[in-house]
TORROTI-303527 format. One line per 8 residues: their letters; for each residue x, y, z of N, C-alpha, C, O. Coordinates in Angstrom, 3 decimals. Layout:
<recs>
A	X:Y:Z:X:Y:Z:X:Y:Z:X:Y:Z; ...
</recs>
This chain:
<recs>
XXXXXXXX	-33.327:-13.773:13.534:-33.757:-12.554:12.865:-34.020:-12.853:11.400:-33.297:-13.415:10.577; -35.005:-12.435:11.304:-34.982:-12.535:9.523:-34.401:-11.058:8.701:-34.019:-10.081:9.345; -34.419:-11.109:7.029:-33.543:-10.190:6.459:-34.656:-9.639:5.833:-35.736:-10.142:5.524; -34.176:-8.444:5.690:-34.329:-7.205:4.273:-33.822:-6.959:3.572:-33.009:-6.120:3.958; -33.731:-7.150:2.647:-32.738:-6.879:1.070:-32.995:-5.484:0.878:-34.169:-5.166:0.687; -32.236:-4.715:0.890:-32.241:-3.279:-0.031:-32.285:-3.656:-1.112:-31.835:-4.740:-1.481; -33.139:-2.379:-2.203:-33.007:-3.460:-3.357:-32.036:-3.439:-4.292:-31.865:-4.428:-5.006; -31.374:-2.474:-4.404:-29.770:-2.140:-5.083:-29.436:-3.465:-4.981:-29.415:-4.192:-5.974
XXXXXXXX	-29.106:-3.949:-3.594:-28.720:-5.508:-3.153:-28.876:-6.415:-3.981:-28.092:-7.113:-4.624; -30.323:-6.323:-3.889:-31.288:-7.183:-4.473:-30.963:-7.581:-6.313:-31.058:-8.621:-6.965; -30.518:-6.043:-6.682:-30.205:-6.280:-7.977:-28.858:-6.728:-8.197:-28.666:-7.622:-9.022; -27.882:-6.208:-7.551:-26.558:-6.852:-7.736:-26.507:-7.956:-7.090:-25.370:-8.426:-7.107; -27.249:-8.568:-6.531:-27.199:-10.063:-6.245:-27.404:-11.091:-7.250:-26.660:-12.069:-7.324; -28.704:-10.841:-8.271:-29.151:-11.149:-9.207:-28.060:-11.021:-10.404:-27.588:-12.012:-10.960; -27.626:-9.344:-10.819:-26.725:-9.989:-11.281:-26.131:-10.181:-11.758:-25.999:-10.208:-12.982; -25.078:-10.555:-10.356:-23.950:-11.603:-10.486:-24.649:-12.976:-10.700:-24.358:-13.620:-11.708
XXXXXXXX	-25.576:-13.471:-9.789:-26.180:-15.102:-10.124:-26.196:-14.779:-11.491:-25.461:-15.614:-12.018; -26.545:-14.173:-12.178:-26.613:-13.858:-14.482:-25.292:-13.965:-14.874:-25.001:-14.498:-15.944; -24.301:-13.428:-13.974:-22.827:-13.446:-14.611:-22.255:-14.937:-14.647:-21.672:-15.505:-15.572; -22.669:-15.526:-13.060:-21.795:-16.834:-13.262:-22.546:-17.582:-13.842:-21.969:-18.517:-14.397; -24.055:-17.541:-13.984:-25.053:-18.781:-14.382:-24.343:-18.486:-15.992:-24.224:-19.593:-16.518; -23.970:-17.674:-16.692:-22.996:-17.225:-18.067:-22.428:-18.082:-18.153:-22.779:-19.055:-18.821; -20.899:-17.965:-17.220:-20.259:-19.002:-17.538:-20.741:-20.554:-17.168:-20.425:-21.497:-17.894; -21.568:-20.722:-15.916:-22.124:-22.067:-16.592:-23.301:-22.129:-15.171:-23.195:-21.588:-14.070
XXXXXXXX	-24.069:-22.741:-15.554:-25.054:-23.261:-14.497:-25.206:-23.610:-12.992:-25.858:-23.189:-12.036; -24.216:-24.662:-13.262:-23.254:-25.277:-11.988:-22.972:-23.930:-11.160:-23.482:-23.623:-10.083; -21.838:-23.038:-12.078:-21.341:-21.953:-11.166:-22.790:-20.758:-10.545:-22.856:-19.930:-9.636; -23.448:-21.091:-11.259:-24.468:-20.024:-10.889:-25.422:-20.126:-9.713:-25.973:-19.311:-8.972; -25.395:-21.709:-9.857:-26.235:-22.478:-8.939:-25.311:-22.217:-7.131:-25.912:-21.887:-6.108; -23.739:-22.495:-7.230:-22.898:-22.534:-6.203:-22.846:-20.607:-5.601:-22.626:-20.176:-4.469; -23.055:-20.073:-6.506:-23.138:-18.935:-5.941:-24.256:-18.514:-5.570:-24.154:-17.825:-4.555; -25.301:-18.624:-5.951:-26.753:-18.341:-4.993:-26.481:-19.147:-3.676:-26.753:-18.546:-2.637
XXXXXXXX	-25.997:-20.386:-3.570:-26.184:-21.180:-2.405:-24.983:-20.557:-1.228:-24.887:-20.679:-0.006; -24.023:-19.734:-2.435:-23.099:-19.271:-1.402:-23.884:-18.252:-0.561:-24.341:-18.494:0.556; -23.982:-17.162:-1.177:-24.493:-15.768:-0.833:-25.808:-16.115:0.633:-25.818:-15.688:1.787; -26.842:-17.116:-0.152:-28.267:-17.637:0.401:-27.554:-18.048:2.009:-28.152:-17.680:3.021; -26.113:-18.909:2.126:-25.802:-19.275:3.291:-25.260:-18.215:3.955:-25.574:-18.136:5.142; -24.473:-17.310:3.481:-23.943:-16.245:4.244:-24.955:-15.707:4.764:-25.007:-15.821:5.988; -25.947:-15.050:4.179:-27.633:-14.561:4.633:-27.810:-15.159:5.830:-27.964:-14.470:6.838; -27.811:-16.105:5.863:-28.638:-17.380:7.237:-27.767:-17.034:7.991:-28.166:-16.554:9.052
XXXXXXXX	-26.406:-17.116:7.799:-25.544:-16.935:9.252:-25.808:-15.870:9.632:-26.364:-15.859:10.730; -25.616:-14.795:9.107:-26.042:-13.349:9.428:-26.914:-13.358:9.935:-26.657:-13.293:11.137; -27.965:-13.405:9.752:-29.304:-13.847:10.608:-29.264:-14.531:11.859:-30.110:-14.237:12.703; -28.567:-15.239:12.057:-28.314:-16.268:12.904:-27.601:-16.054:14.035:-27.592:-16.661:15.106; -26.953:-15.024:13.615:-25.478:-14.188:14.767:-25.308:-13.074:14.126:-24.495:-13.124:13.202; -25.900:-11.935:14.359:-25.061:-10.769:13.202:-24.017:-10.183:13.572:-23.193:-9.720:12.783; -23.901:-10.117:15.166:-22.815:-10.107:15.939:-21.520:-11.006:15.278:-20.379:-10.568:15.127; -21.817:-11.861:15.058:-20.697:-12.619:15.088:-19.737:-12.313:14.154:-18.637:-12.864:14.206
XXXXXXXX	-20.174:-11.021:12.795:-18.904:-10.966:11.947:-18.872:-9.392:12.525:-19.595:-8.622:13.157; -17.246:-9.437:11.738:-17.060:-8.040:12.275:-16.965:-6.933:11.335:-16.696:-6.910:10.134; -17.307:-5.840:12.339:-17.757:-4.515:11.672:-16.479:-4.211:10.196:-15.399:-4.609:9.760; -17.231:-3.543:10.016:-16.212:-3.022:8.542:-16.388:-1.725:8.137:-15.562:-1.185:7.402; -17.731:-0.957:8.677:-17.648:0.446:8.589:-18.863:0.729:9.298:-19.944:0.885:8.731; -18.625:0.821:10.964:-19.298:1.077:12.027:-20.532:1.843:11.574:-20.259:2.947:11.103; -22.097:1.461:11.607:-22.299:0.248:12.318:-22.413:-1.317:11.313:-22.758:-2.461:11.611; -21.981:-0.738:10.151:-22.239:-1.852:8.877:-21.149:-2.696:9.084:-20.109:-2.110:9.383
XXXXXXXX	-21.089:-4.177:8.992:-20.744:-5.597:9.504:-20.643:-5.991:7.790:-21.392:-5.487:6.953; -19.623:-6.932:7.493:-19.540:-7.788:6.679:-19.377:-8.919:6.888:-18.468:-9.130:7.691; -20.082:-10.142:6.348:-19.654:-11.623:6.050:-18.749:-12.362:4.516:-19.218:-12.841:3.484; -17.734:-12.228:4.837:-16.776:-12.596:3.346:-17.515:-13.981:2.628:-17.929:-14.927:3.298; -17.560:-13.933:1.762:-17.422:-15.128:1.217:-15.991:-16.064:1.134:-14.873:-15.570:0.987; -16.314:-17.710:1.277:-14.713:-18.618:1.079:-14.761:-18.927:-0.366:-13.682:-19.236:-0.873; -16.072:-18.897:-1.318:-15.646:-19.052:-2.671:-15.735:-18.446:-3.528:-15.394:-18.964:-4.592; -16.253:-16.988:-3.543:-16.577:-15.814:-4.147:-15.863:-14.639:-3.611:-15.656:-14.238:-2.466
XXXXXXXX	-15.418:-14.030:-5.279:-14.459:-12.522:-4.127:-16.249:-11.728:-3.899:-16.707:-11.026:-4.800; -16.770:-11.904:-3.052:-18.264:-10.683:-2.508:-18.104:-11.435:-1.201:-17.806:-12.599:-0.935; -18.460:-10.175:-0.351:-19.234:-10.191:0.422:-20.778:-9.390:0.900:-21.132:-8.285:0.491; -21.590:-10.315:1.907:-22.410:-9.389:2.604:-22.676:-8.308:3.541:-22.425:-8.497:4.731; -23.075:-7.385:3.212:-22.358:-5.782:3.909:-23.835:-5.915:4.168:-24.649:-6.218:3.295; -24.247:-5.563:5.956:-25.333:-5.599:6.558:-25.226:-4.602:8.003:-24.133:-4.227:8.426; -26.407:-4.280:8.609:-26.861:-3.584:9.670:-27.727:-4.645:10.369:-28.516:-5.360:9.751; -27.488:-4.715:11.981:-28.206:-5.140:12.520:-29.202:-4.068:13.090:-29.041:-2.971:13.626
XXXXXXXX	-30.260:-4.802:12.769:-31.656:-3.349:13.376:-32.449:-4.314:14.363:-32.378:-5.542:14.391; -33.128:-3.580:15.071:-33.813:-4.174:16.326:-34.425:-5.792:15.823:-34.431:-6.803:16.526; -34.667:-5.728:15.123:-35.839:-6.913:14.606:-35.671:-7.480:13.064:-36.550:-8.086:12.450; -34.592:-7.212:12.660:-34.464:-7.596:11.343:-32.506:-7.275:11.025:-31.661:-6.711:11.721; -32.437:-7.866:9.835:-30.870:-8.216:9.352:-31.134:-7.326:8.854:-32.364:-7.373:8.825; -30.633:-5.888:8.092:-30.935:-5.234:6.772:-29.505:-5.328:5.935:-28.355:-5.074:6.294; -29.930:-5.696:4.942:-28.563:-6.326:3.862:-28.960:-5.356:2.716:-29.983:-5.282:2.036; -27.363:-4.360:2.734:-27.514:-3.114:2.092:-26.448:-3.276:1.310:-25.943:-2.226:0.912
XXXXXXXX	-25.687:-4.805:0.787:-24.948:-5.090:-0.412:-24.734:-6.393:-0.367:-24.619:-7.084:0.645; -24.660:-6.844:-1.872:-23.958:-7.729:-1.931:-22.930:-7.871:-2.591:-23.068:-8.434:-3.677; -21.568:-7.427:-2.190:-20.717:-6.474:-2.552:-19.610:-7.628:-3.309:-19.136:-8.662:-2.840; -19.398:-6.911:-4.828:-17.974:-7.443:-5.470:-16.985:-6.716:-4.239:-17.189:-5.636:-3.686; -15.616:-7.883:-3.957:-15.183:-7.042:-3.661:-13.806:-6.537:-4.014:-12.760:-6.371:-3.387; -14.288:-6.317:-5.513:-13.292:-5.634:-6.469:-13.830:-3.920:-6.954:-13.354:-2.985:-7.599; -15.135:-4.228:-6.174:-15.618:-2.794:-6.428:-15.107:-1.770:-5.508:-14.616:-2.017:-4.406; -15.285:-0.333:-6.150:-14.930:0.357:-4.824:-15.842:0.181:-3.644:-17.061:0.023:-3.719
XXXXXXXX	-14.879:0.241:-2.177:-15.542:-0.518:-1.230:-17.054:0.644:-0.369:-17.996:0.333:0.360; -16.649:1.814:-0.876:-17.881:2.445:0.080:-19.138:3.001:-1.053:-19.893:3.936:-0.789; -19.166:2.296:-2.209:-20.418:2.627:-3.315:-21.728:2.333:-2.092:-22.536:3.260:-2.025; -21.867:1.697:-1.588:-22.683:1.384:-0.778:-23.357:2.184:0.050:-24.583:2.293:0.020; -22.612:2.787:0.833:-23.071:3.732:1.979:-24.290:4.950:1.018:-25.038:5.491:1.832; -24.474:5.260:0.021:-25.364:5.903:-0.209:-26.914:5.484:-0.271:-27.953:6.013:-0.666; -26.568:4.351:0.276:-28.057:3.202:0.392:-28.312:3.337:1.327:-29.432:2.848:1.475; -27.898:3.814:2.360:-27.919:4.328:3.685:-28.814:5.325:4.294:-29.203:5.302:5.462
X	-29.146:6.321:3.281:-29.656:7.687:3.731:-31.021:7.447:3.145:-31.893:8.310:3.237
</recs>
């Protein structure tokens, strides 16, 4: 399946890549590649992570506190955060409607 970025997503994906590329390059670089791989798996199995607020699915990150908060739709991933997850956890769901 390929993805859709909401673009809220889209912007808090970005950025955070601005926050860590801040503290340094390296880190900025490891977190696009994080997020970019979580994407692919999702894609890849969306089934495979589990729900977190029926029918929306998250993939945690192992080196970033975010994860990817997504919907599987007939024909596409739709990725409706890329969520701190120090934020409050349901800011999201208004991306929904």
């Amino acid at each position: 399946m390929s993805p859709a970025i909401h673009a809220e997503a889209q912007a808090e994906f970005l950025a955070a890549i601005d926050h860590y590329t801040s503290i340094s390059a390296e880190l900025g670089e490891r977190f696009y590649t994080e997020i970019e791989r979580l994407i692919h798996e999702v894609c890849a199995a969306p089934r495979r992570f589990r729900q977190y607020d029926p029918p929306a699915r998250r993939h945690l990150s192992r080196d970033f506190p975010f994860a990817v908060v997504y919907l599987e739709r007939a024909d596409l991933v739709w990725i409706v955060a890329v969520m701190p997850l120090r934020r409050e956890p349901d800011y999201w769901k208004q991306r929904l409607g």
